[in-house]
C-alpha positions as semicolon CSV with decimal commas, in nm:
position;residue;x (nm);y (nm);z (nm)
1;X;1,644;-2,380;-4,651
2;X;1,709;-2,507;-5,025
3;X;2,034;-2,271;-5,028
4;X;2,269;-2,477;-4,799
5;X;2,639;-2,489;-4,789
6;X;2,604;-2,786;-4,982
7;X;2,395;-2,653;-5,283
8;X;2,682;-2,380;-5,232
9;X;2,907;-2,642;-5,321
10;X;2,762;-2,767;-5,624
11;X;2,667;-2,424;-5,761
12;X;3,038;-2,335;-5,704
13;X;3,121;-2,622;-5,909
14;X;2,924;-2,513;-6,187
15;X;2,994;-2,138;-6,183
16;X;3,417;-2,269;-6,171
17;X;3,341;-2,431;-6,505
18;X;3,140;-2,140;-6,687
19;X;3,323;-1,835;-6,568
20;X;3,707;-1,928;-6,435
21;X;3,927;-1,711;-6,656
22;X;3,667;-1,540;-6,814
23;X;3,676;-1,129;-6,819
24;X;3,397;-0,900;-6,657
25;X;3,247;-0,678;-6,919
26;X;2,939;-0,528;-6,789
27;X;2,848;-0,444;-6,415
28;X;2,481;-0,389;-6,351
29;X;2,282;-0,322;-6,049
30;X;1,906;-0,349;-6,132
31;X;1,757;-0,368;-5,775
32;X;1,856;-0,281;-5,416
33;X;1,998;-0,603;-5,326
34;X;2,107;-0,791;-5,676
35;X;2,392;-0,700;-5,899
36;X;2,395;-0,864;-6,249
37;X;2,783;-0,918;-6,367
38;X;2,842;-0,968;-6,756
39;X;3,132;-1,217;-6,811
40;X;3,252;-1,316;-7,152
41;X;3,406;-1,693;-7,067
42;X;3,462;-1,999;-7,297
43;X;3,338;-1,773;-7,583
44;X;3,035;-1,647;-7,451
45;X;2,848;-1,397;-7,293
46;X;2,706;-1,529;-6,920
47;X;2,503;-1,318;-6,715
48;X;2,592;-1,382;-6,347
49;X;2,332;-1,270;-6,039
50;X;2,455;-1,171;-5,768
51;X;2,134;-1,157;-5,473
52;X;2,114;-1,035;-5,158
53;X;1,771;-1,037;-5,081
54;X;1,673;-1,075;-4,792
55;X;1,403;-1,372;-4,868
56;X;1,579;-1,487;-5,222
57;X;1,970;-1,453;-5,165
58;X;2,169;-1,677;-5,413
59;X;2,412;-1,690;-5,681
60;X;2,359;-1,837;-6,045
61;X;2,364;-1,745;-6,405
62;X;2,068;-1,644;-6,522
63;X;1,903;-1,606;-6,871
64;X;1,597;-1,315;-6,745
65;X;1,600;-1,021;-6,828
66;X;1,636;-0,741;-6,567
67;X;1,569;-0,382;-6,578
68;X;1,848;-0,145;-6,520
69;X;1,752;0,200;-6,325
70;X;1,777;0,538;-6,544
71;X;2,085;0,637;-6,273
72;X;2,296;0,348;-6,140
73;X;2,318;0,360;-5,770
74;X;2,657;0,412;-5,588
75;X;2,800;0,073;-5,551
76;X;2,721;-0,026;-5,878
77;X;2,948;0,239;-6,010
78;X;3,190;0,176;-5,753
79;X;3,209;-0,184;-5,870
80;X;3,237;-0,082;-6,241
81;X;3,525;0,143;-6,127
82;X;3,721;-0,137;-5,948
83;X;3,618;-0,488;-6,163
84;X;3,494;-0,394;-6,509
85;X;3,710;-0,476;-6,724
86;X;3,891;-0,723;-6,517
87;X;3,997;-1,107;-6,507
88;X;3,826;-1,365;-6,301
89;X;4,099;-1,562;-6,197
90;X;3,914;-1,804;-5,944
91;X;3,657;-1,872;-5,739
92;X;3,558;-2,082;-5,416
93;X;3,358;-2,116;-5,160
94;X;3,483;-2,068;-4,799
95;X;3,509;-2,450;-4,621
96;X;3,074;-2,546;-4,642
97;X;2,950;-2,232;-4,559
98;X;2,715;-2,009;-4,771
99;X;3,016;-1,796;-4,906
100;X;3,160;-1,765;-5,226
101;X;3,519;-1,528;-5,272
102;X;3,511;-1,453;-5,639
103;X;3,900;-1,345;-5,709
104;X;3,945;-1,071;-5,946
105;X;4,265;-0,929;-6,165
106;X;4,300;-0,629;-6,326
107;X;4,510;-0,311;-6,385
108;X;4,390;0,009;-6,212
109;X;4,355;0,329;-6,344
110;X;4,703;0,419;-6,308
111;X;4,803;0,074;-6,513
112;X;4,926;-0,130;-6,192
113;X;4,798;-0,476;-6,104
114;X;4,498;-0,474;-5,869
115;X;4,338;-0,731;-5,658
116;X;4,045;-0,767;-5,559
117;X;3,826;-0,974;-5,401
118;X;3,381;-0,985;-5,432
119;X;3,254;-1,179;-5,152
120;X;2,894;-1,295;-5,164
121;X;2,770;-1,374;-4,821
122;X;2,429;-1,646;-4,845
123;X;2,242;-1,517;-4,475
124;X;1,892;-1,480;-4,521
125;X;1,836;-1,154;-4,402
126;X;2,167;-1,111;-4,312
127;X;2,302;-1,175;-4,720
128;X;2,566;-0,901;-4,837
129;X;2,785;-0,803;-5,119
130;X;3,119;-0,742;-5,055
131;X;3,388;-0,588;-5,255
132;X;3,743;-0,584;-5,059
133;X;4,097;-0,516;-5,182
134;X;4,281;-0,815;-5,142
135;X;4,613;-0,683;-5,081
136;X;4,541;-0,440;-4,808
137;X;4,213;-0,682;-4,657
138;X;4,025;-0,352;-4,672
139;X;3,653;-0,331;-4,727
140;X;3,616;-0,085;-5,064
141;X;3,224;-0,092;-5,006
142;X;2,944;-0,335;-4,980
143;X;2,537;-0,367;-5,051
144;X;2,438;-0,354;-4,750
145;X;2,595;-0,127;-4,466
146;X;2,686;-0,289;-4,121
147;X;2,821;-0,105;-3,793
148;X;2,925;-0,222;-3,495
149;X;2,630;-0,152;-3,285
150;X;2,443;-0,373;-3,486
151;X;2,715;-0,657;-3,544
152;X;2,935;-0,652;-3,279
153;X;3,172;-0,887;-3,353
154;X;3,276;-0,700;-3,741
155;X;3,128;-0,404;-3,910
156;X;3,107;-0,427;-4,288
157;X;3,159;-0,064;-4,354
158;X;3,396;0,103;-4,604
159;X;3,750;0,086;-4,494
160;X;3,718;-0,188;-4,234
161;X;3,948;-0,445;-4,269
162;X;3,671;-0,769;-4,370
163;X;3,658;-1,021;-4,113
164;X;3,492;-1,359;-4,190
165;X;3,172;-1,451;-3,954
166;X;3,252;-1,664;-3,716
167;X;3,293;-2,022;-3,675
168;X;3,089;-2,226;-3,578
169;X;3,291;-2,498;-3,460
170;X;3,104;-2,785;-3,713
171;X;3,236;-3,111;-3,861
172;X;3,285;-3,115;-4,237
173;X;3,019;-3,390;-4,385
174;X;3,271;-3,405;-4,730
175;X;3,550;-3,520;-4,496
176;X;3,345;-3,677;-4,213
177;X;3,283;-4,125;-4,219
178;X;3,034;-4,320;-4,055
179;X;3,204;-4,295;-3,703
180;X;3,166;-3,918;-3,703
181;X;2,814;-3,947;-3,755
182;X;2,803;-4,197;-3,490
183;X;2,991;-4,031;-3,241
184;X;2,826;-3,657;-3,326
185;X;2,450;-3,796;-3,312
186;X;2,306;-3,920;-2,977
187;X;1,995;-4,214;-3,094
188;X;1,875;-4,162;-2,782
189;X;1,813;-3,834;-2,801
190;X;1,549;-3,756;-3,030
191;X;1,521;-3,484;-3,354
192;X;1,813;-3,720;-3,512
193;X;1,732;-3,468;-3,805
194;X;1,814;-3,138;-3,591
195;X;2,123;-3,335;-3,433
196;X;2,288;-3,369;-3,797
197;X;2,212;-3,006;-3,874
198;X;2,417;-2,900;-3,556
199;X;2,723;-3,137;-3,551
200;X;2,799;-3,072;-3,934
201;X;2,869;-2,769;-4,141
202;X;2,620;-2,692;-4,453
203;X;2,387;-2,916;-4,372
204;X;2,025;-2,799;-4,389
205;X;1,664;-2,927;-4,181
206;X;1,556;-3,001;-4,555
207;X;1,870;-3,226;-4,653
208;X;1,848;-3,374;-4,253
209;X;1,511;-3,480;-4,320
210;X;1,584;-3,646;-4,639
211;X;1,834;-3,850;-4,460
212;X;1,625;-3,981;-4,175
213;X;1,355;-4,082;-4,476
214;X;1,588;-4,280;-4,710
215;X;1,732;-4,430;-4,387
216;X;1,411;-4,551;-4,329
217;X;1,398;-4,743;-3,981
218;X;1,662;-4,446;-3,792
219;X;1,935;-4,642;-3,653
220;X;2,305;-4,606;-3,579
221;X;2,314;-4,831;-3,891
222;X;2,118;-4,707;-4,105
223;X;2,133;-4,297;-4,050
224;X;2,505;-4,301;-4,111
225;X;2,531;-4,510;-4,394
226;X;2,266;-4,282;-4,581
227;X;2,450;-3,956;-4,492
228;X;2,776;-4,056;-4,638
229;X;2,599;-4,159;-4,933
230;X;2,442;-3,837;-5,022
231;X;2,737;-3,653;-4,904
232;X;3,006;-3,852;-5,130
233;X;2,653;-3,810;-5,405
234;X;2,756;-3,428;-5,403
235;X;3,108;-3,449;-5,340
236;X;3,119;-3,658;-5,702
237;X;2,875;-3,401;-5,832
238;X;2,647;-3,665;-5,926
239;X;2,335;-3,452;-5,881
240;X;1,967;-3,413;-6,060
241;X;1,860;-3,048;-5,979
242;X;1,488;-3,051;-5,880
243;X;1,158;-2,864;-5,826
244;X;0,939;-3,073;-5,587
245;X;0,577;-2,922;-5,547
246;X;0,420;-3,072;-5,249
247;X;0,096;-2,917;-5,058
248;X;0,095;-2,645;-5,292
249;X;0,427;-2,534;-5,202
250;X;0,778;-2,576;-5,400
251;X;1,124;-2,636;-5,267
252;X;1,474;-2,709;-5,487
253;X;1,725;-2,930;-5,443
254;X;2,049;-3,077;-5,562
255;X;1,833;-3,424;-5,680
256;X;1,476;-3,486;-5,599
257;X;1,337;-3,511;-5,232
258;X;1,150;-3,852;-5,169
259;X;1,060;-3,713;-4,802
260;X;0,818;-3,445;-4,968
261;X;0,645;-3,661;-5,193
262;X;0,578;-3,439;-5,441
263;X;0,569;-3,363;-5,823
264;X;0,932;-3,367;-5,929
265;X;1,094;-3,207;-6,246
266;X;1,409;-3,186;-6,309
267;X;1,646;-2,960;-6,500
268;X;1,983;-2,982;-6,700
269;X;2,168;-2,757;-6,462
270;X;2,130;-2,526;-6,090
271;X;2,084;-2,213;-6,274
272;X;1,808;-2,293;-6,520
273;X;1,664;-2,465;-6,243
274;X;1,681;-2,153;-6,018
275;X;1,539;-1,949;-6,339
276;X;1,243;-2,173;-6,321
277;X;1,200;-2,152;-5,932
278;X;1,200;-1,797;-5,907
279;X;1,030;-1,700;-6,171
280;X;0,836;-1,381;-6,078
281;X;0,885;-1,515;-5,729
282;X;1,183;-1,225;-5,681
283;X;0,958;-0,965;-5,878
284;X;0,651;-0,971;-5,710
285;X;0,862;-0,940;-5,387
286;X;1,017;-0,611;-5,521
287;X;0,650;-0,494;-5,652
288;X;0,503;-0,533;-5,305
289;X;0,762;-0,360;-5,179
290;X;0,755;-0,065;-5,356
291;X;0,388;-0,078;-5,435
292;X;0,265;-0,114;-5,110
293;X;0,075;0,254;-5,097
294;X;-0,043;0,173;-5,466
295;X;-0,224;-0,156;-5,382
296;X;-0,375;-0,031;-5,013
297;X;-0,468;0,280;-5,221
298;X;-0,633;0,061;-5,475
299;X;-0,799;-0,166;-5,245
300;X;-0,937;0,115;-5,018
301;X;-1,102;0,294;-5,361
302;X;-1,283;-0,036;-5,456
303;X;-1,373;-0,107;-5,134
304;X;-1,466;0,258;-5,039
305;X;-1,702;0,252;-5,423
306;X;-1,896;-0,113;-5,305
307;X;-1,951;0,029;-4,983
308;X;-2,089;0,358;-5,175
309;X;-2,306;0,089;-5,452
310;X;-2,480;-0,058;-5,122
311;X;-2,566;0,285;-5,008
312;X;-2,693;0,402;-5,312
313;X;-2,887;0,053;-5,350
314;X;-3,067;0,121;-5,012
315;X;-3,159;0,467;-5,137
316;X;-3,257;0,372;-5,438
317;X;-3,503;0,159;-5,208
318;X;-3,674;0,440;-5,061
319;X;-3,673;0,593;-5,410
320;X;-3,883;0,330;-5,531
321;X;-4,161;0,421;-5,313
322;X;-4,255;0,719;-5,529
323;X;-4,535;0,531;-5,647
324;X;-4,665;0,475;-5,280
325;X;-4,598;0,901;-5,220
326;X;-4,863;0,955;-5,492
327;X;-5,106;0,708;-5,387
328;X;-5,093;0,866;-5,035
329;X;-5,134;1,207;-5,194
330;X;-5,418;1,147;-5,423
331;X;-5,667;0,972;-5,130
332;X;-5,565;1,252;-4,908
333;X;-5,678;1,499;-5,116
334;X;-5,982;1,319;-5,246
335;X;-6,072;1,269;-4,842
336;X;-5,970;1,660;-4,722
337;X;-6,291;1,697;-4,592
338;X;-6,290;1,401;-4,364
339;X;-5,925;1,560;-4,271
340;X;-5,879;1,837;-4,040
341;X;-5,511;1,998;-3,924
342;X;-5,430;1,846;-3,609
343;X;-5,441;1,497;-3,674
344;X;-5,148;1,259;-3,716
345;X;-5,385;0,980;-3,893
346;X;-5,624;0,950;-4,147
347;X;-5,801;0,617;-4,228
348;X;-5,942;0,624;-4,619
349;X;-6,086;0,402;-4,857
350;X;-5,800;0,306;-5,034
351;X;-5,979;0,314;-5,412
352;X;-5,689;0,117;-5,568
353;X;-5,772;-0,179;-5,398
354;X;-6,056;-0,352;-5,557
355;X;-6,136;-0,510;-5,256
356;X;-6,228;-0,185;-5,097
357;X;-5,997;-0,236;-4,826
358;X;-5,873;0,064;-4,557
359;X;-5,545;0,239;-4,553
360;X;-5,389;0,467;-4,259
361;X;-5,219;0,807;-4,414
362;X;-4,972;0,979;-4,145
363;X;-5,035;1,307;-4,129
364;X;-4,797;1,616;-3,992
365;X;-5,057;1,800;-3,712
366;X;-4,883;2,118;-3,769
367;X;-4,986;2,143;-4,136
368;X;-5,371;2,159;-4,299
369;X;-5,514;1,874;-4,515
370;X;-5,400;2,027;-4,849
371;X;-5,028;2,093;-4,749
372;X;-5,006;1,725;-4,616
373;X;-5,125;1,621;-4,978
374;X;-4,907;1,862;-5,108
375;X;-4,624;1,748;-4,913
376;X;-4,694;1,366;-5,044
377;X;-4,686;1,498;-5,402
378;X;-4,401;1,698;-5,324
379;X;-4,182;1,358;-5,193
380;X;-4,364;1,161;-5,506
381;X;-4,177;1,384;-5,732
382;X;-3,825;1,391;-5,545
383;X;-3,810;1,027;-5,505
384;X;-3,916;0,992;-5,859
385;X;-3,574;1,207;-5,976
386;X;-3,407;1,049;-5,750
387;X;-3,466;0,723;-5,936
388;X;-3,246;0,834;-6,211
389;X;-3,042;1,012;-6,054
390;X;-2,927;0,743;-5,773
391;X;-2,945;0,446;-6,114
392;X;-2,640;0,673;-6,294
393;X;-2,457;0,709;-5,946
394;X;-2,467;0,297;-5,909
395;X;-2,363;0,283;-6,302
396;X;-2,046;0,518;-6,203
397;X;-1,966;0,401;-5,877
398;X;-2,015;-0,002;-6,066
399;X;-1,778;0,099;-6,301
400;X;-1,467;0,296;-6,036
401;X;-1,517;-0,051;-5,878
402;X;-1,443;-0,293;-6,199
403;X;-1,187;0,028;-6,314
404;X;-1,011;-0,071;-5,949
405;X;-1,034;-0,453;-5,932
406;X;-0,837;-0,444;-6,249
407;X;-0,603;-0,222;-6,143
408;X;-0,523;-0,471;-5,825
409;X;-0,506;-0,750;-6,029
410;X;-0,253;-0,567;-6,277
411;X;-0,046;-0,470;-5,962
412;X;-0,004;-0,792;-5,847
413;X;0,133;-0,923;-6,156
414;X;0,339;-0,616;-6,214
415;X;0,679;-0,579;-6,261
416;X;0,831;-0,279;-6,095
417;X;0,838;-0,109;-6,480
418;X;0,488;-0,185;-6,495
419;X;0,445;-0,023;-6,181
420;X;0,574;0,260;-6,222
421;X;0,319;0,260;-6,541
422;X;0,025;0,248;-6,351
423;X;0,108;0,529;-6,093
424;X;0,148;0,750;-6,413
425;X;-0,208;0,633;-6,488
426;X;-0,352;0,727;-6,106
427;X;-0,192;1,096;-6,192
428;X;-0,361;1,160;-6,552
429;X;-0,667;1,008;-6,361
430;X;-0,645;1,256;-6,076
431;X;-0,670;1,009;-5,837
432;X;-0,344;1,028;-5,709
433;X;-0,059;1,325;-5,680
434;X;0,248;1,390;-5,894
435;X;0,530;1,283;-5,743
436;X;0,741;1,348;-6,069
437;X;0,623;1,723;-6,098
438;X;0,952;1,971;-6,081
439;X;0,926;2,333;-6,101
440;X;0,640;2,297;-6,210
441;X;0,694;2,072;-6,535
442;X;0,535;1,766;-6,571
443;X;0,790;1,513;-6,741
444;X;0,640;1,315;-7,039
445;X;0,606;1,009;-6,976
446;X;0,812;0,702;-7,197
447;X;0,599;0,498;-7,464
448;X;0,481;0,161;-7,300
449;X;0,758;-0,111;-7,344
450;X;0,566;-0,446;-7,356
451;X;0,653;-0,762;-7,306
452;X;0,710;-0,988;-7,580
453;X;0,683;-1,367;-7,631
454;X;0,675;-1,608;-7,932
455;X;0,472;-1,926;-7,982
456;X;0,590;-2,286;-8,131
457;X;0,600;-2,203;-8,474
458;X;0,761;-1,864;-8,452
459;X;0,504;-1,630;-8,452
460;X;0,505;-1,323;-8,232
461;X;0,262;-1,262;-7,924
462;X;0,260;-0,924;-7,724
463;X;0,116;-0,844;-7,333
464;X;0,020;-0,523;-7,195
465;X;-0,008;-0,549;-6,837
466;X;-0,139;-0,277;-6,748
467;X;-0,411;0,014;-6,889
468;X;-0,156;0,199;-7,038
469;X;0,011;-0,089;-7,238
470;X;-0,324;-0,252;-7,299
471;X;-0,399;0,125;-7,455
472;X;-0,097;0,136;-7,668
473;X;-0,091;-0,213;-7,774
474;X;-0,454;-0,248;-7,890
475;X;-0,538;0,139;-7,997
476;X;-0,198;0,182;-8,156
477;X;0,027;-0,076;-8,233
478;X;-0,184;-0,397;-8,320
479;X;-0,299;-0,407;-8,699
480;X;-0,651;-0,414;-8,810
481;X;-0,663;-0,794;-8,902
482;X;-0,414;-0,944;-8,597
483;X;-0,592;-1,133;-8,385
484;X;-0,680;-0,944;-8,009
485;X;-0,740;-1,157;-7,686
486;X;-0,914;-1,092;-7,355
487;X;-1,049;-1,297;-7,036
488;X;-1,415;-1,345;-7,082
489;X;-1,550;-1,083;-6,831
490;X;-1,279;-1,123;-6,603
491;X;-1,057;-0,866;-6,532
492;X;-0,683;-0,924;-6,727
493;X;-0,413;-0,798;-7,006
494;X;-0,509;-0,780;-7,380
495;X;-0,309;-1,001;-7,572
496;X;-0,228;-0,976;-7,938
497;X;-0,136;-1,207;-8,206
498;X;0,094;-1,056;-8,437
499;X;-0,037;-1,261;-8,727
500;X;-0,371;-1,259;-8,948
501;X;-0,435;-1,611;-8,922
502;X;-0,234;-1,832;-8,651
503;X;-0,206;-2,113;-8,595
504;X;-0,480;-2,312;-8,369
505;X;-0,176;-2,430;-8,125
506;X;-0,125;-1,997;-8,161
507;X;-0,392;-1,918;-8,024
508;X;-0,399;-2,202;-7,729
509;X;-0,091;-2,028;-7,628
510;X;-0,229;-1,649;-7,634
511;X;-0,507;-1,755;-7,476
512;X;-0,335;-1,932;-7,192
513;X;-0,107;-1,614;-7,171
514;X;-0,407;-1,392;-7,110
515;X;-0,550;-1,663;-6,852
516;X;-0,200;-1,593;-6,711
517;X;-0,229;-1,220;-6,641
518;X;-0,578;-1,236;-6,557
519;X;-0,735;-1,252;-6,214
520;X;-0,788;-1,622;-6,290
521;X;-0,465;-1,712;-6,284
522;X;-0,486;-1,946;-5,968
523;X;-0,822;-2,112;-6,199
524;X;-0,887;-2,363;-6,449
525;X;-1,042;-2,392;-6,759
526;X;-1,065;-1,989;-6,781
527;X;-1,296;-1,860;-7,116
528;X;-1,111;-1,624;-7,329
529;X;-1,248;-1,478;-7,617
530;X;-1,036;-1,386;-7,902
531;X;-1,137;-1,147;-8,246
532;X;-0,974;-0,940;-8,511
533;X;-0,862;-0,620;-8,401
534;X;-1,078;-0,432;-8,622
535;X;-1,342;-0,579;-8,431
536;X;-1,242;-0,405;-8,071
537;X;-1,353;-0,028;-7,985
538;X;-1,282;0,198;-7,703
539;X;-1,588;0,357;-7,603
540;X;-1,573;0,772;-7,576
541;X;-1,478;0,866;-7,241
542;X;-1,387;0,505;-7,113
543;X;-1,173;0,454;-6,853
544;X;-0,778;0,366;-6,962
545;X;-0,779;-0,004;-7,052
546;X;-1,165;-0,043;-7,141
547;X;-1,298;-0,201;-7,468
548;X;-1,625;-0,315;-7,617
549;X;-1,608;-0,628;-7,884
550;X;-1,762;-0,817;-8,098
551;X;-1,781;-1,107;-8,351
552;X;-1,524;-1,295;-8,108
553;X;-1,484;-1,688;-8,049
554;X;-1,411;-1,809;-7,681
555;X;-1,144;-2,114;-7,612
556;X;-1,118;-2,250;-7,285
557;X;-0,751;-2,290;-7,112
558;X;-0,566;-2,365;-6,771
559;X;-0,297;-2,123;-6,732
560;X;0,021;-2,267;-6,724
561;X;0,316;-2,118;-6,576
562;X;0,546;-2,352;-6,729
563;X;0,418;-2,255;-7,054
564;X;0,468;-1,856;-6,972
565;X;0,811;-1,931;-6,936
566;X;0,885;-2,130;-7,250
567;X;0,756;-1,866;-7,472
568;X;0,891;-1,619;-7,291
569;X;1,229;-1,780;-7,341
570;X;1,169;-1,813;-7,685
C-alpha cells in the first residue's frame, strides 16, 4: 500500500500550496469513479483528480489528458451545480487517515453564502466521493452509493447526515517519541513490521518494512530510533518522491525504498510522480473493464480460425493423395480381367515401380471391376479440387487469424475511445451486432481522433491505434512524401512522421513509438521498417488496417515507456 496516511500527508501538503484560495472553474467526470476539478490558483490553471477506483484511488494534480463522456453523468452535474464556480478556502486531511475534506465557498443560486464540503475517502475498494453541505452535515450525493445493509455502522446515501468511519483507536507516529514505540511494540513477539502497522495510525506494511531494514539489527534501540526519523523526515516534508522497480514490479514512495532494492528514479514532485506511475496503468484497467466481451470475442475468433487452419491442413492431407487415387485407378483397370465383383483385394503389378514390385488395391465387393476403377478416378478428381479449394480456405482462415491477433493486441493497448473505435469496426465487419442502431438508423460514426506526440526537435509524430485510425491516418491524412512506420511483421499501429525528411534521432523516436503499440512491446531490439508514404498501398478488398510496402529501411529499437511519455508530454 504506497497510498498511506502518510503519503496523504505529504500530498496534502502539496495540494495546500497549489490550490488554497484558488476558484473551481471546471467540474469534469470522465470515468465511473474519477472526477477531474479545474482550479485556477496562483495564476494558473491546475487540473485536480479526484479517484475512486477501486484498485487506483488517490488524489493529485495531473497533467493527462482525460476524455469527457458525450452526456455527463448525474453527480458530475450535481457537483457543477453546487461547487463550480466556487472558492477553495482550505483543505486537510482528517488526523493520518486516508481522508482529505476539501472546504468550499460560494454563493448559491439564490446569491446566499454556501458551504460545502468534498470529502475524498482513500479505501481501496471501499474509496468514495463525497459532497456534503457543511452547515446542515447532510450528504448532497456521493460516487459511490452505500446503505445500511451493506455498511452498518453509516450509509453514504443522499440526505444522510455524513458520519466519519470509525476509529481505530491508533497512536499518531507525527506526535509519538521513542517510548511509544517502545511501549506499543512487543521484541519478543515477532512481525515487529506488522506490530508498527497496528499500534500507529497511517502507517503502511511497505513503510513498516522499510523501518525494520534501515534499522538493520531489530532492536528496542535501533527500531525506534529509525521510526522517528522517517516520521519527523515527513513531518519536515523533507521527501524525494520515488518509483522503485524491483522483480519486475513498481511501487512509489515519499523517498526511495532501500528494502526493495530496486531501480530508483525520482521526480520533482507527488503528482508528476503519480503521472509517471500510472501511466496507462488506470486506462487499461477501465479498457478491460468495459472490453471484456470484445477481447473474449476476439480471442475465441482467432482461436476458433487456428483450430479451423489445422483442420483444413489435415484435409488438405488426404487431398494430397489424389495422385495415389489415380494410380489405384489406372492398374485396376489395366488388371479388370484378373478382377471379378466380389472381391475386397486385388494384388497387381504396380508398373510405376521400376522394380516391378506388388501393390494391394481395396476393392468394394458390391461393385464390378470397372465401377471400382471408376470410383478411384472419381475420388482422384475430388481430391484434386479439393486441393485448391481447401489451399484458399487456409489463405482466408490465415488471414481472420492475423486480422484477429491484431485486433487483441490493439485492445489491450486501447484506450476506452479507442475502444469504442474498434467495436464500430466488428459492426461494418459483420462480425458483431449494432448496439448503436435506433429505429432503425445507424448513427455515423465520428472521424478517428489520434493521438499526437512530438519528438526532440519539434517535429510532429501521429499513432493510430487501431484499424480505423491506422485507415484514416495512412489512406487520408498522411502526405505523399511523410515518412510511414510499421513493426516488421509483427502485428502494431502505423506511425507517421509529419515531416519529409526527419531527423535520424526522429525517426529513433517513431520507431520506438510503433515498438510501443506493437505486440512487442514487452521485447527488445524490435525491427521496424519505415518508408515514404507514397510507398504504402492498401490492397483491394483488404481487411481494415492492412497494407503492402515497399522500398522501406528497418531500424532496430527497445521500446521505452519512459520515452512514450516524454513525447507525449511534449
Amino acid at each position: 500500500m504506497s497510498f498511506d496516511g502518510l503519503f496523504t500527508k505529504a500530498m496534502v501538503a502539496e495540494l495546500v500550496r497549489a490550490l488554497k484560495g484558488g476558484r473551481i472553474n471546471k467540474v469534469h467526470q470522465p470515468y465511473k469513479n474519477e472526477v477531474i476539478l479545474t482550479i485556477r490558483a496562483n495564476g494558473v490553471n491546475q487540473k485536480l483528480l479526484l479517484s475512486a477506483h477501486p484498485s487506483y484511488a488517490r488524489v493529485q494534480l495531473t497533467n493527462e489528458a482525460y476524455e469527457n463522456p458525450s452526456e455527463p453523468p448525474m453527480f458530475c452535474m450535481l457537483l457543477r451545480k453546487h461547487i463550480e464556480g466556487y472558492i477553495l478556502e482550505d483543505l486537510y486531511q482528517v488526523e493520518t487517515d486516508r481522508m482529505i475534506i476539501f472546504e468550499i465557498k460560494g454563493r448559491n443560486e439564490i446569491g446566499d453564502i454556501s458551504y460545502k464540503q468534498l470529502i475524498i475517502e482513500i479505501m481501496g475498494r471501499h474509496s468514495n466521493i463525497v459532497l456534503v453541505d457543511k452547515t446542515r452535515n447532510v450528504i448532497l450525493d456521493s460516487i459511490k452509493h452505500v446503505s445500511f445493509a451493506v455498511n452498518s455502522h453509516r450509509a453514504i446515501l443522499p440526505g444522510q447526515p455524513y458520519v466519519f468511519p470509525p476509529e481505530q483507536n491508533k497512536v499518531n507516529p507525527f506526535t509519538a517519541v521513542e517510548e511509544d514505540v517502545l511501549q506499543k511494540v512487543d521484541f519478543n513477539g515477532g512481525r515487529i513490521d506488522r506490530q508498527l502497522v497496528e499500534h500507529f495510525a497511517g502507517t503502511s506494511p511497505l513503510f513498516a518494512k522499510e523501518v525494520l531494514f534501515q534499522s538493520g539489527l531489530a532492536n528496542r534501540t535501533t527500531v525506534p530510533s529509525t521510526f522517528t526519523r522517517l516520521i519527523g523526515r515527513i513531518a519536515a516534508d523533507h521527501i524525494s518522491p520515488s518509483i522503485i522497480s524491483s522483480g519486475g514490479k513498481e511501487s512509489f514512495y515519499l523517498f526511495p525504498l532501500e528494502h526493495l532494492n530496486g531501480e530508483t528514479k525520482s521526480y520533482p514532485n507527488l503528482s508528476e510522480m503519480l503521472d509517471r506511475f500510472y501511466f496507462g496503468k488506470a486506462e487499461r484497467d477501465r479498457v478491460k473493464q468495459q472490453g471484456n466481451d470484445i477481447e473474449r470475442f476476439i480471442t475465441n475468433e482467432k482461436e476458433k480460425n487456428e483450430k479451423k487452419i489445422e483442420k483444413l491442413k489435415d484435409t488438405l492431407k488426404d487431398a494430397e493423395r489424389a495422385n495415389q487415387f489415380q494410380r489405384y485407378g489406372e492398374l485396376l483397370t489395366a488388371n479388370l480381367y484378373a478382377a471379378k465383383k466380389g472381391m475386397k483385394e486385388i494384388e497387381v503389378v504396380n508398373y510405376y515401380d521400376e522394380h516391378g514390385s506388388t501393390i494391394a488395391i481395396a476393392l468394394d465387393p458390391r461393385k464390378t471391376p470397372s465401377e471400382n476403377a471408376q470410383k478411384y478416378f472419381s475420388k482422384y478428381q475430388k481430391a484434386k479440387n479439393a486441393v485448391a479449394i481447401v489451399t484458399e480456405q487456409i489463405e482466408l482462415a490465415q488471414e481472420e487469424a492475423a486480422y484477429f491477433d491484431n485486433l487483441l493486441q490493439q485492445v489491450i493497448a486501447a484506450s476506452p475511445k479507442d475502444l469504442q473505435e474498434i467495436r464500430e469496426e466488428l459492426v461494418e465487419g459483420g462480425y458483431i451486432r449494432d448496439r448503436k442502431k435506433r429505429n432503425g438508423k445507424k448513427i455515423q460514426n465520428a472521424k478517428p481522433v489520434l493521438d499526437h506526440f512530438v519528438s526532440s526537435d519539434g517535429t510532429d509524430i501521429i499513432v493510430g491505434k487501431n484499424n480505423k485510425q491506422n485507415d484514416y491516418l495512412t489512406n487520408k491524412l498522411a502526405a505523399r512524401d511523410e515518412i510511414w512506420l510499421h513493426t516488421k511483421d509483427i502485428p502494431g499501429s502505423h506511425v507517421v512522421i509529419r515531416s519529409k525528411e526527419p531527423s535520424d534521432e526522429t525517426i529513433r523516436e517513431a520507431a520506438v513509438l510503433a515498438a510501443y503499440y506493437s505486440k512487442a512491446r514487452n521485447s527488445s531490439s524490435v525491427p521496424v521498417d519505415f518508408t515514404k508514404v507514397r510507398y504504402v498501398k492498401k490492397p483491394s478488398g483488404a481487411k481494415p488496417g492492412f497494407v503492402i510496402y515497399d522500398n522501406q529501411q528497418t531500424v532496430y529499437v527497445t521500446p521505452d515507456e519512459e520515452m512514450v511519455l516524454k513525447l507525449k508530454k511534449n
